[in-house]
Steps between C-alpha positions, in 0.01 A plus 500: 500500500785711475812523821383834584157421526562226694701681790238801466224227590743349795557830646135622482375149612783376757758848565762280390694382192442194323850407630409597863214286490674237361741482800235544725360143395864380521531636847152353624553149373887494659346590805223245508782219410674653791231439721340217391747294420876338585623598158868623543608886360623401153183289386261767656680794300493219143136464560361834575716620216838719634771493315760372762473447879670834547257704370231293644616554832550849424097550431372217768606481876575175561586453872182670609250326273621094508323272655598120451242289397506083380308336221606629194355795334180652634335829415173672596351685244254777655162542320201769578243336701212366475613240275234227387790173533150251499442594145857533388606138578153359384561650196901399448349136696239450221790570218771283655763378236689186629767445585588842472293641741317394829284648814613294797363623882459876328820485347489599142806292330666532136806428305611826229787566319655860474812636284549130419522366858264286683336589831233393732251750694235423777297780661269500770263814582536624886181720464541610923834639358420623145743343321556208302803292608723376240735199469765552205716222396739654183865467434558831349395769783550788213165346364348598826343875396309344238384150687340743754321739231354173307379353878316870566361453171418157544299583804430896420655635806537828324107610431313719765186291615337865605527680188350243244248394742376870525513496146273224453256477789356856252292192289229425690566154383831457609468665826392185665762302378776698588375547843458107583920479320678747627843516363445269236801473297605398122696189518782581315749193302871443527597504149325658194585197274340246765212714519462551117486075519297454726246798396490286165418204606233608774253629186178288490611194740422574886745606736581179674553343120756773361717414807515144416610575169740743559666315777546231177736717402754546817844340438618233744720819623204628699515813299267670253643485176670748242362608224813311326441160731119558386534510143761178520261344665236198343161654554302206378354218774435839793138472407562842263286550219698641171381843566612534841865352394512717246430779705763402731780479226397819413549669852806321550638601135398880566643482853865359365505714217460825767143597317320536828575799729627451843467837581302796397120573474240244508360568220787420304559211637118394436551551151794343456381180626142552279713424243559168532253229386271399854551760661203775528389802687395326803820344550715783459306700742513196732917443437500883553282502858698211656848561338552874453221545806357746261272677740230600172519155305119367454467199307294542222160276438573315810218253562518548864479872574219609324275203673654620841388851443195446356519650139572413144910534402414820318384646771743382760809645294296866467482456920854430492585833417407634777727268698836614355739487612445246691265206251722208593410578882137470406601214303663329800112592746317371202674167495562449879227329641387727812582344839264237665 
């Protein structure tokens, strides 16, 4: 996409510049740090992003908006109700990695790194309020912008519950589930390598099992390895068979060497990673769905689905088409089991 296309889709779409909107997300997140927390001037204007305190205080009013609050750094993230939460930490619960992540009293809990630091998040859902309230512990408050994007994708803040929902309650089918889940969400991952990892090593062993191997593979740090800590590391005695470690090296080497897309389309990204040994169409869609929160991944020959939905694979993926663009939605109702 060229520069002129892109500000000819940003003034058709928004009625500003790409620039404009850029500083509008500065502005907004300044603002919530001025409200929400007891952050002084010059760390609010590093992490939203200004340049200097000058020209921060040029954009935001200060005085008028702060509001002094204790406890570190807190944020509420604002999502479009209804929001299913039940299914969203059943499904994280069920895929828990220790020690890097935990659900304590409705707490969701995890270490991550970011731009080479170390941090610590917990977020709890305040449903009454609509928002999900978010504890941040980082060193570098520049790294805040993208910390919050990867929690909204973690937890799909940004999808509108009404508009796939009237997309999919059109298949007969469907219709039921999506009425007894309202704002069922994808649940989304924190990093696309740890996902990639932990995609791999959830093929053909149940759900409870994959976690037990891939929390064999957390350092004593508490954190999810690198691809570089991963391929230093001595596979052999985690219970791995050679395929599987194999497959791992191979992620790991592809992710060091910069072979794997961060960014861009999903289905480059799914083919890039199809081209390492282990690693097929079902997981790529998967890696896509939770990492990328690809709204139109499907995984491919899934043994679940089609026995959910009553058909043979063949004929689930020709229903599929009718569900685009929104097949990792009906992915989600399918799998969910519907509420007792």
């Amino acid at each position: 996409m060229g520069e002129r296309q892109l500000r000819r889709l940003f003034r058709e779409k928004l009625g500003v510049s790409p620039q404009q909107a850029s500083q509008a997300r500065r502005v907004l997140l300044a603002r919530r740090l001025l409200d929400e927390t007891a952050l002084p001037a010059a760390d609010i204007a590093a992490a939203a992003g200004f340049g200097s305190v000058r020209r921060f205080r040029e954009v935001v009013d200060i005085q008028s908006r702060r509001k002094a609050r204790a406890g570190g750094l807190k944020l509420r993230l604002a999502y479009r109700p209804p929001y299913d939460w039940e299914a969203m930490f059943s499904f994280l619960g069920q895929r828990m990695v220790a020690p890097v992540e935990s659900i304590v009293d409705g707490r969701y809990q995890r270490t991550f790194r970011i731009g080479g630091e170390a941090g610590r998040l917990s977020a709890r859902p305040l449903p009454q309020k609509n928002v999900l309230e978010t504890e941040i512990e980082i060193a570098d408050l520049r790294l805040l912008p993208p910390i919050v994007a990867r929690i909204r994708r973690l937890f799909d803040l940004d999808s509108d519950p009404a508009v796939i929902a009237r997309a999919l309650e059109r298949d007969p089918a469907l219709a039921s589930r999506v009425a007894a889940r309202p704002g069922l969400r994808l649940p989304g991952a924190w990093d696309l390598f740890e996902m990639a990892v932990r995609a791999t090593l959830e093929q053909q062993v149940t759900v409870k099992g994959a976690a037990t191997l891939t929390s064999r593979l957390i350092p004593p740090s508490g954190l999810f390895p690198t691809p570089e800590e991963l391929l230093a590391m001595d596979l052999s005695g985690k219970g791995l068979t050679g395929a599987r470690q194999r497959a791992l090296r191979g992620l790991a080497e592809a992710f060091a060497a910069k072979r794997i897309p961060q960014d861009g389309p999903a289905e480059a990204l799914r083919a890039a990673l199809e081209q390492i040994p282990g690693i097929g169409p079902w997981t790529s869609h998967y890696i896509a769905l939770r990492a990328l929160g690809d709204p139109d991944a499907f995984p491919p020959k899934d043994l679940a689905l089609p026995r959910i939905y009553g058909v043979s694979n063949a004929e689930l993926l020709t229903a599929a088409e009718a569900w685009r663009p929104w097949r990792a939605y009906a992915a989600m109702h399918l799998w969910t089991p519907l509420p007792l």
